[in-house]
C-alpha positions in Angstrom: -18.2 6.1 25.1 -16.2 6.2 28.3 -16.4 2.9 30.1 -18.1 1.0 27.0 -16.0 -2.3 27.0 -17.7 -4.5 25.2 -15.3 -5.3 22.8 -13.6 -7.1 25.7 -9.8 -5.9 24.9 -9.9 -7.1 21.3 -7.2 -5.2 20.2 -4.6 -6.4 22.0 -4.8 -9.4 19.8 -4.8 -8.0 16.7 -1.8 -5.5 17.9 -0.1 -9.1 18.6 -1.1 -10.3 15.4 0.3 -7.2 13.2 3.3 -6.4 14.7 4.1 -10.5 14.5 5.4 -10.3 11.2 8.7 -9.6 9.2 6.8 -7.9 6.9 8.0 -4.1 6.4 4.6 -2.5 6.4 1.7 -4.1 8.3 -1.0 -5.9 6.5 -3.6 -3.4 5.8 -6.9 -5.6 6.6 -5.4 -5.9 10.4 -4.5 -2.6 10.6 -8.2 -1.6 9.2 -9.5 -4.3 11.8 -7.2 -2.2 14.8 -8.8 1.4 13.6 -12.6 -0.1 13.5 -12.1 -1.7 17.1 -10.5 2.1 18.8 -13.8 3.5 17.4 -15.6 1.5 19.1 -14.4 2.4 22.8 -12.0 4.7 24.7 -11.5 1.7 26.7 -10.0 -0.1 23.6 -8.0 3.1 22.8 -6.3 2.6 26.1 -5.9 -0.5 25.6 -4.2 0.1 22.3 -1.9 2.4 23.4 -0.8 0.5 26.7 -0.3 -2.6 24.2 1.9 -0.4 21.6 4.0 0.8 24.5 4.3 -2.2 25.5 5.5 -3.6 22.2 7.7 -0.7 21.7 10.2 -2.2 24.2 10.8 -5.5 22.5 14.1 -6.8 22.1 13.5 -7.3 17.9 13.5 -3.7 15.5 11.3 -5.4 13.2 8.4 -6.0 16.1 9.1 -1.9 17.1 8.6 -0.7 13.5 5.6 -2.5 13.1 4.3 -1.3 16.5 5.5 2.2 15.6 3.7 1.9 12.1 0.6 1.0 14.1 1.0 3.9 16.5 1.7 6.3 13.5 -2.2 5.4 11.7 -3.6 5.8 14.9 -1.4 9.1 16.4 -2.9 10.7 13.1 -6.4 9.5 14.0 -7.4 10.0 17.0 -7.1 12.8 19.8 -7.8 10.2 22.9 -4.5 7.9 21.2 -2.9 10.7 20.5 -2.9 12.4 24.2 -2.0 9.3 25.3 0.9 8.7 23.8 2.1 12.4 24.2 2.6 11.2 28.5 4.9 8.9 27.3 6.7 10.8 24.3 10.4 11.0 25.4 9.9 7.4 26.0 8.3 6.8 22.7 11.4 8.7 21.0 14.5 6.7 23.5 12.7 3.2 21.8 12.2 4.0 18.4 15.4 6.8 17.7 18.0 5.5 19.9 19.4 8.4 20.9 20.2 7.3 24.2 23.6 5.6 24.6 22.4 3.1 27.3 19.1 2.3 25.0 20.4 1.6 21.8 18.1 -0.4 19.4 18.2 -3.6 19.3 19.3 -6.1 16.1 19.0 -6.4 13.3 20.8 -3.5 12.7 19.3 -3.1 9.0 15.9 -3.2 10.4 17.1 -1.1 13.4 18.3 1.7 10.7 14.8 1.7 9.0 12.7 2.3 12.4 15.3 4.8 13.5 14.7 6.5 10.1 10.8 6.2 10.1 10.7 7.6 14.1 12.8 10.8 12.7 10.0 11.7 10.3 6.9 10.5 12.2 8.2 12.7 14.7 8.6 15.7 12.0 5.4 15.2 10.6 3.6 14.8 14.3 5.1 18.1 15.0 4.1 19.9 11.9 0.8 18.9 12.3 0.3 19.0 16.1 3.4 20.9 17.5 1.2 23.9 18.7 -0.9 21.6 21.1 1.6 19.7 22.3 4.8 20.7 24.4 6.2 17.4 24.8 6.5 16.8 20.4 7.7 20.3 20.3 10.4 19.5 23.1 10.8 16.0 21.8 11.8 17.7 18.2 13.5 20.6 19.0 16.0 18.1 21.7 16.9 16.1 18.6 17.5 18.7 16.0 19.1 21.4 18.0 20.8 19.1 20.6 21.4 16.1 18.9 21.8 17.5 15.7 20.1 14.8 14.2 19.3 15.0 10.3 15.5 15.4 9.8 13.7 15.1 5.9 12.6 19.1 5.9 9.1 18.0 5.2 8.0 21.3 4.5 10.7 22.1 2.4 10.1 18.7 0.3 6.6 19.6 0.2 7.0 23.1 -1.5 9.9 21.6 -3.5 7.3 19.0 -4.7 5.1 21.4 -5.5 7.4 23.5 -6.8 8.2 21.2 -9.6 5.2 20.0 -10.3 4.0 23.6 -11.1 7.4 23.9 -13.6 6.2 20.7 -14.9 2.9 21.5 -15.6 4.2 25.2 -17.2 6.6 23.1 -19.3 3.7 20.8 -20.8 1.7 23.7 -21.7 4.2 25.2 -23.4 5.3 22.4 -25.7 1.2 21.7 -26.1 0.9 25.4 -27.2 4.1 24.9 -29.4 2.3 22.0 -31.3 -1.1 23.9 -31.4 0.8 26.9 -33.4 2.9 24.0 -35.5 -0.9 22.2 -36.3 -2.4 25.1 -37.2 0.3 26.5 -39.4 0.0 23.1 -41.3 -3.4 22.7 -41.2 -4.6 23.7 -44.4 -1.8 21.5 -45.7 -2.6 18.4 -43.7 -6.8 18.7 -45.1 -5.4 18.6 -48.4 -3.3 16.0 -48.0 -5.9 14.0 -46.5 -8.8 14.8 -49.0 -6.5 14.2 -51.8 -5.9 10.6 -50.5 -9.5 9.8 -49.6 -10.5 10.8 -53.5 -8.0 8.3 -54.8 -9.1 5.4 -52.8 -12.5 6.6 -54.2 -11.4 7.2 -57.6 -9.7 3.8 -57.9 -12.4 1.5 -55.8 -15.1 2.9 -58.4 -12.5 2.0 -61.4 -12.2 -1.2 -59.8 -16.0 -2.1 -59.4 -16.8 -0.2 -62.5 -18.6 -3.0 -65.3 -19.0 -2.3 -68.5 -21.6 -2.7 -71.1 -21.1 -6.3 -71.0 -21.3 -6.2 -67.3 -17.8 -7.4 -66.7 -15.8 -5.5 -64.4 -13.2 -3.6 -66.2 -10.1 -5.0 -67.0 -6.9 -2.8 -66.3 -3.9 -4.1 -68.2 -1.0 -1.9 -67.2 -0.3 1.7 -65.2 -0.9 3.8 -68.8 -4.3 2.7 -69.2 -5.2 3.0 -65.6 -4.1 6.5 -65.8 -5.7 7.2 -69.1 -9.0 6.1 -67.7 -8.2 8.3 -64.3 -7.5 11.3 -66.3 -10.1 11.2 -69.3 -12.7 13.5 -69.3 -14.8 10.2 -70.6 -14.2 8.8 -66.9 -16.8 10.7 -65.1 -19.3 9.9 -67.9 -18.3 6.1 -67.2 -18.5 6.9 -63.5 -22.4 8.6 -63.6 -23.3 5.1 -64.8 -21.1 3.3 -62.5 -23.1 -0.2 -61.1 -21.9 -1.3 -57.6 -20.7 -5.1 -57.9 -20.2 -7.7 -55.3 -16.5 -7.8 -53.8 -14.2 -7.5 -56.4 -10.6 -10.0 -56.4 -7.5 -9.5 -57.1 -6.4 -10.6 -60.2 -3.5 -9.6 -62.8 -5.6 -7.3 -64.9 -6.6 -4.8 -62.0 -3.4 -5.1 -59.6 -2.1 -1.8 -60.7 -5.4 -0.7 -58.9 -5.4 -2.7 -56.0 -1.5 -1.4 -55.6 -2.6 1.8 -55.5 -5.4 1.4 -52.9 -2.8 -0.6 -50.8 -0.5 2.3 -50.7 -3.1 4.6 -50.3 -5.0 2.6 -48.2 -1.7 2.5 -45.8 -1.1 6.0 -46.2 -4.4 7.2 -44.8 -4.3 4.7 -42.1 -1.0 4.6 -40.9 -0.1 8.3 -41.8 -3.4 10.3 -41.7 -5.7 9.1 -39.1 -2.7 9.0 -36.6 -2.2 12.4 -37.2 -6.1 13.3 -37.3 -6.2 11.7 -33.6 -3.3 13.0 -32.8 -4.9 16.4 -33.5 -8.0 15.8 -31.6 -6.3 15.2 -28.3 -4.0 18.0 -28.5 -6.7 20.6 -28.9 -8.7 18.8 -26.2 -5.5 19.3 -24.0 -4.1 22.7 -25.1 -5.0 25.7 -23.0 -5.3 28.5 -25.7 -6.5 32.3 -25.9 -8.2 31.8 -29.5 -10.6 29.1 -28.1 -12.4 30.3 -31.1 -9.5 28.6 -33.4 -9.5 26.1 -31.7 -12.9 24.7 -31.7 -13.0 24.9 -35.6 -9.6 22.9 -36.0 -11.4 20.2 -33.5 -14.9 20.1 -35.6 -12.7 19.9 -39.2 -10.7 17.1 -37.6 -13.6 15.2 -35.9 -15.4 15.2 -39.5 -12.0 14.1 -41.5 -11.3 11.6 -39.3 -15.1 10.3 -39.7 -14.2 10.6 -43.5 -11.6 8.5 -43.2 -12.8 5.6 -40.9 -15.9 5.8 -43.2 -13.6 5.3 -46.3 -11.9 2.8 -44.8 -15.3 0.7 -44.4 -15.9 1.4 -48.1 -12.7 -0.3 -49.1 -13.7 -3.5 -46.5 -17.1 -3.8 -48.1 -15.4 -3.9 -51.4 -13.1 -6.8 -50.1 -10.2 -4.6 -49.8 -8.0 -4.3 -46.6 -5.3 -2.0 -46.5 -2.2 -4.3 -46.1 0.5 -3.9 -43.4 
């Protein structure tokens, strides 16, 4: 690749371009556009660098944090950039720290503050990662936190912090997901009958409700006593056995002690039931249990109810009935 320059020093353009911005982070299709053009030569990496350098002395922060930005993506990248920039390091370091008395950055100070702030932990992070093969980033960081005493972020230290509480984290969600697996279970014989009871009401009173009698009118409810009467005879199942399905039955003052009671059980089983059905399913998808054996029965019981209840729920809109807000 050595020599290749056919790209005819197209990077120093798009360097220009980027770093000619008050932008705080430079606009990723140049910066893409920089990378693809390096690979293309090690004459265009020279280029680069010599342009950054170059840059890095400009009498605006805002143009030397973009240009350090730059030579951050690429110090990461590439070996040739990299080796490169190491020659001029404590260079590098005067332009974008400061630490110098006679250098000091240039305005705005805000924007001085930030590319003082990044240079710190660039230079942290270059010599974490390539400190060993390099004496001048070793130097370079060892100079400023021993000897200047400057305050670096203890990458390292973040890191294992970082991981440290995302491991507590994690320990504390499977807890309280194991908590609520023990609570489910406890309650889950409870919960199936709840449910069951409630899906053979709606079903109880939608087959009152469409039941017709000899004359083939449906059957008229006048008031709560006879609709329990008619729930609680043993008559009623006879009547049911030659139950005929009708069209979509309305609402009218006869059966509204029915259609009350498929509203508020209707709402119940929606509202109340399935939520805790689906609730259910993704806990014990989640929880990381020992009885996996448990486990997988709860999630097949609930899988079925809550197919018993969406399948109820269609009942009731074919019938004309929607469960009310």
């Amino acid at each position: 690749m050595e020599g290749r320059d056919d790209g005819g020093g197209k990077v120093i353009g798009l360097i220009e371009k980027a770093t000619n911005s008050s932008a705080q982070e430079v606009d990723p299709r140049l910066l893409k556009a920089i990378k693809l053009t390096l690979r293309y030569s090690d004459s265009e990496v020279r280029l680069g660098a010599k342009t950054l350098m170059e840059l890095m002395k400009h009498k605006h922060s805002q143009v030397r944090l973009l240009t350090l930005l730059i030579i951050d993506e690429l110090f990461m990248r590439s070996k040739l950039f990299r080796t490169l920039i190491v020659e001029k390091f404590d260079q590098l370091l005067s332009l974008s720290v400061g630490f110098r008395t006679n250098l000091p950055l240039p305005a705005p100070p805000a924007v001085a503050t930030v590319l003082r702030t990044k240079a710190i932990e660039f230079l942290e992070k270059w010599n974490l990662s390539f400190g060993l093969h390099y004496k001048e980033i070793r130097l370079g960081f060892d100079y400023l936190k021993n000897t200047l005493k400057l305050k670096f972020p203890d990458l390292q230290a973040n890191a294992a912090r970082r991981q440290r509480e995302a491991l507590e984290r994690e320990m504390r969600t499977k807890e309280i997901l194991r908590s609520k697996f023990e609570s489910l279970r406890d309650g889950f014989g409870v919960l199936k009958c709840e449910i069951e009871e409630t899906i053979k009401e709606i079903k109880e009173s939608l087959e009152i409700v469409q039941w017709r009698g000899d004359d083939g009118v449906p059957l008229a409810i006048l008031d709560e006593e006879d609709y329990e009467e008619i729930r609680c005879s043993h008559l009623r199942q006879i009547r049911m056995d030659s139950l005929k399905q009708s069209d979509k039955v309305e609402e009218t003052s006869e059966n509204r002690v029915v259609f009350d009671v498929l509203r508020e059980q209707g709402k119940l089983l929606m509202k109340k039931h399935l939520v805790s059905v689906q609730e259910g399913i993704s806990l014990l998808i989640r929880v990381d249990v020992s009885d996996n054996r448990t486990r997988d029965s709860m999630l097949k019981e609930l899988i079925d109810t809550r197919n018993s209840i969406l399948a109820t729920e269609k009942k009731c809109e074919q019938a004309g009935f929607q469960s009310q807000e």
